[in-house]
C-alpha positions, 0 to 999 in steps of 0.5 A: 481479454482476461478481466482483472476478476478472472486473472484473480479467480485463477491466480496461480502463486497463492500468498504461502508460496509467495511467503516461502519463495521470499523467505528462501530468496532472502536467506533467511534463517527460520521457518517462513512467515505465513499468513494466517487465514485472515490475513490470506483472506486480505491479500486474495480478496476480490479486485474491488473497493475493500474495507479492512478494519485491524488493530494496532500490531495485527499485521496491516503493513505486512498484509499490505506489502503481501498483497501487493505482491500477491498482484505482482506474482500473479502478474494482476497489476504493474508496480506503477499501477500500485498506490499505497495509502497509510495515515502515518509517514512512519507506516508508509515509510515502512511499507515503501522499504518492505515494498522495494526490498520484497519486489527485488526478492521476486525477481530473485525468486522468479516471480516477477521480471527484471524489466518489471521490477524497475518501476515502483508503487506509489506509497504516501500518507493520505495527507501526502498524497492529497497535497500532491494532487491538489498541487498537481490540479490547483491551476485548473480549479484557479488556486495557487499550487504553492498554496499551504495546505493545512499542516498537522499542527495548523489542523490542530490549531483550528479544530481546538478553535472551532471547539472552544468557540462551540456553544455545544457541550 
């Protein structure tokens, strides 16, 4: 049986031709978006735990939405198995659009199967997706699942509490 590591080491689609295969899939007009050198590094990066650190308007969500279907074409994961985490709604709603628009255009492009096409990746805040889980497991762990978690504002509210109750300068 192959290993996620090994599938990764011989994944036969690379980023480019996945960028070019979309881009003609789409119809678009224009030369196809490729990923710079960093970005390629990103999106065929070992099967394991990663930190990426970039700045604002460098391309994160379209990295992201590159690597996953650099997994997909490459036939390394199921959609279902995909979670996408984001610390914006704005950012994950992005991402989940680029997702669902991008996945049909590797079906088009021959990259993907139909019948795999049909489940969807997780995408969420990591505020989201915590309050599902908890609400998920509150019964296990003898909370209330229809319990309020902390919102941003109710976050704001009692950190600026904490701060002005500080003797700490």
């Amino acid at each position: 049986m192959t290993t996620l590591h090994e599938a990764a080491a011989s994944a036969t689609v690379s980023p480019a031709e996945i960028a070019e295969r979309l881009h003609a899939a789409s119809g678009a007009e224009g030369p196809p978006r490729i990923p710079t050198d960093e970005q390629e590094a990103v999106i065929t990066a070992p099967l394991e735990p990663a930190l990426v650190v970039a700045g604002a308007g460098s391309g994160k969500t379209e990295t992201m939405s590159m690597r996953v279907l650099w997994l997909l074409a490459n036939r390394m994961v199921e959609p279902e198995r995909i979670l996408g985490l984001t610390f914006t709604r704005k950012a994950a709603s992005e991402l989940r659009a680029r997702l669902a628009e991008r996945i049909q255009q590797l079906v088009r492009a021959g990259l993907l199967d139909e019948a795999a096409a049909t489940a969807e990746p997780t995408v969420s805040t990591y505020n989201a997706f915590a309050s599902q889980l908890y609400r998920e497991h509150a019964l296990v762990l003898g909370r209330d699942p229809d319990a309020d978690l902390l919102g941003d504002t109710a976050a704001w509210l009692l950190a600026r509490e904490v701060a002005l109750a500080s003797d700490d300068l």
